[in-house]
PLY file of the C-alpha trace (Angstrom):
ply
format ascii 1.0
element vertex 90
property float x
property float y
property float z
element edge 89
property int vertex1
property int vertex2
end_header
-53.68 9.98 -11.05
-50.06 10.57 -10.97
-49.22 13.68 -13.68
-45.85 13.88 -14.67
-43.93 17.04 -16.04
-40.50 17.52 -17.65
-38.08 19.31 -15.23
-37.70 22.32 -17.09
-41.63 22.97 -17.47
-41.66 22.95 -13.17
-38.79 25.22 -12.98
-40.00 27.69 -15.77
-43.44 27.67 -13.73
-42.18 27.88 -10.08
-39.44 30.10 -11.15
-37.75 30.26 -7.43
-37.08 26.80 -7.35
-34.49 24.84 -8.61
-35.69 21.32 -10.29
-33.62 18.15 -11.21
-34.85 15.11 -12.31
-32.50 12.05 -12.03
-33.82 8.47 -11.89
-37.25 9.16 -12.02
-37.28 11.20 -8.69
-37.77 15.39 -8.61
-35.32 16.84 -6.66
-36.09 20.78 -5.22
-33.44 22.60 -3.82
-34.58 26.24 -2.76
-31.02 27.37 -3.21
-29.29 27.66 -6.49
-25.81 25.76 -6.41
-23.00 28.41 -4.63
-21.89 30.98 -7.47
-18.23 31.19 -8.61
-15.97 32.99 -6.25
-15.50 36.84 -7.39
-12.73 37.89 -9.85
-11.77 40.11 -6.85
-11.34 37.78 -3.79
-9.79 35.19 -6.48
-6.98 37.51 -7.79
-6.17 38.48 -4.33
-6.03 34.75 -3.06
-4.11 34.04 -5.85
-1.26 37.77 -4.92
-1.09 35.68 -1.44
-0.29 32.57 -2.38
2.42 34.30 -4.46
3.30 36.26 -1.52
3.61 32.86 0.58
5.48 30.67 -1.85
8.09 33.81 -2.43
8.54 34.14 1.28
9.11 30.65 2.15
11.84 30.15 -1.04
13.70 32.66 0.52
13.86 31.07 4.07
16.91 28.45 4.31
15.59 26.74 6.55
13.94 23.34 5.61
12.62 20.25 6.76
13.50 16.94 5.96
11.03 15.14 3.72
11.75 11.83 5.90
10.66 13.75 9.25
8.08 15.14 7.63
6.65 12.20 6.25
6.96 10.27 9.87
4.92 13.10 11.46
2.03 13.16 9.03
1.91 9.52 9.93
1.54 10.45 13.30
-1.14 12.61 11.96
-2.56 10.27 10.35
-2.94 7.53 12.72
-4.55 9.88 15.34
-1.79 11.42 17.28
-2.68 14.98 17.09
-0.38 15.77 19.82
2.54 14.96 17.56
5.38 17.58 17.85
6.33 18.64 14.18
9.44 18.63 12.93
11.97 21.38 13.24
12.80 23.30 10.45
17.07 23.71 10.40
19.76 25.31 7.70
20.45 21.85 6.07
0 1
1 2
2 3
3 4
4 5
5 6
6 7
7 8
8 9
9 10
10 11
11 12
12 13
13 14
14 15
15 16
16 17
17 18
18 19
19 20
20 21
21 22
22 23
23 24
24 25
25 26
26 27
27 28
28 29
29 30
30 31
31 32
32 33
33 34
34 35
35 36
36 37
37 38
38 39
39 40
40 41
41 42
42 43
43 44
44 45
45 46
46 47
47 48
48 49
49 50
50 51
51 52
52 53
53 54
54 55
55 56
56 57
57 58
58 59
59 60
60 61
61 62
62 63
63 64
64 65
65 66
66 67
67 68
68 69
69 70
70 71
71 72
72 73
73 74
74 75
75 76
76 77
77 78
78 79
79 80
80 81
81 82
82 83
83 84
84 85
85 86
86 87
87 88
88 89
C-alpha cells in the first residue's frame, strides 16, 4: 500500500533533505538551492563595474554601432574567428 505524506512532514523528519512536491511526484535534492552571493563579494563586484564603466567613458575611442553589430553577426552565425572591430577617435 502506497502511503502518502505532505512535503513538509518528509522534510521536518529527514531534516537533511530537501523535499518538493509538484504534480504528484517527490522531488529530493540533497543540496539546498545555492545561497545569495555575500554582501562582501557583491559590493566589490558592484566598486568594479564602477571602476570599468568610469574607465571606458573616459577613453575616446569608440566603435561604431554598425561594425559592431556586423561582427556579432559573425558571432552569431558561427564565425568565431571574426576579427572585431577597431576601436578609433570618431
Amino acid at each position: 500500500m502506497l502511503s502518502y505524506f505532505h512535503a513538509s512532514t518528509i522534510s521536518s523528519l529527514l531534516g537533511l533533505l530537501d523535499i518538493i512536491a509538484a504534480q504528484g511526484h517527490i522531488v529530493i535534492m540533497t543540496d539546498a538551492a545555492h545561497p545569495l552571493p555575500d554582501t562582501d563579494e557583491a559590493d566589490a563586484e558592484a566598486v568594479a563595474l564602477k571602476a570599468a564603466i568610469a574607465k571606458s567613458r573616459a577613453d575616446p575611442r569608440e566603435v561604431p554601432h554598425e561594425e559592431m553589430r556586423e561582427w556579432l553577426l559573425k558571432i552569431a552565425d558561427g564565425d568565431f574567428d571574426a576579427a572585431p572591430p577597431v576601436a578609433r577617435i570618431l
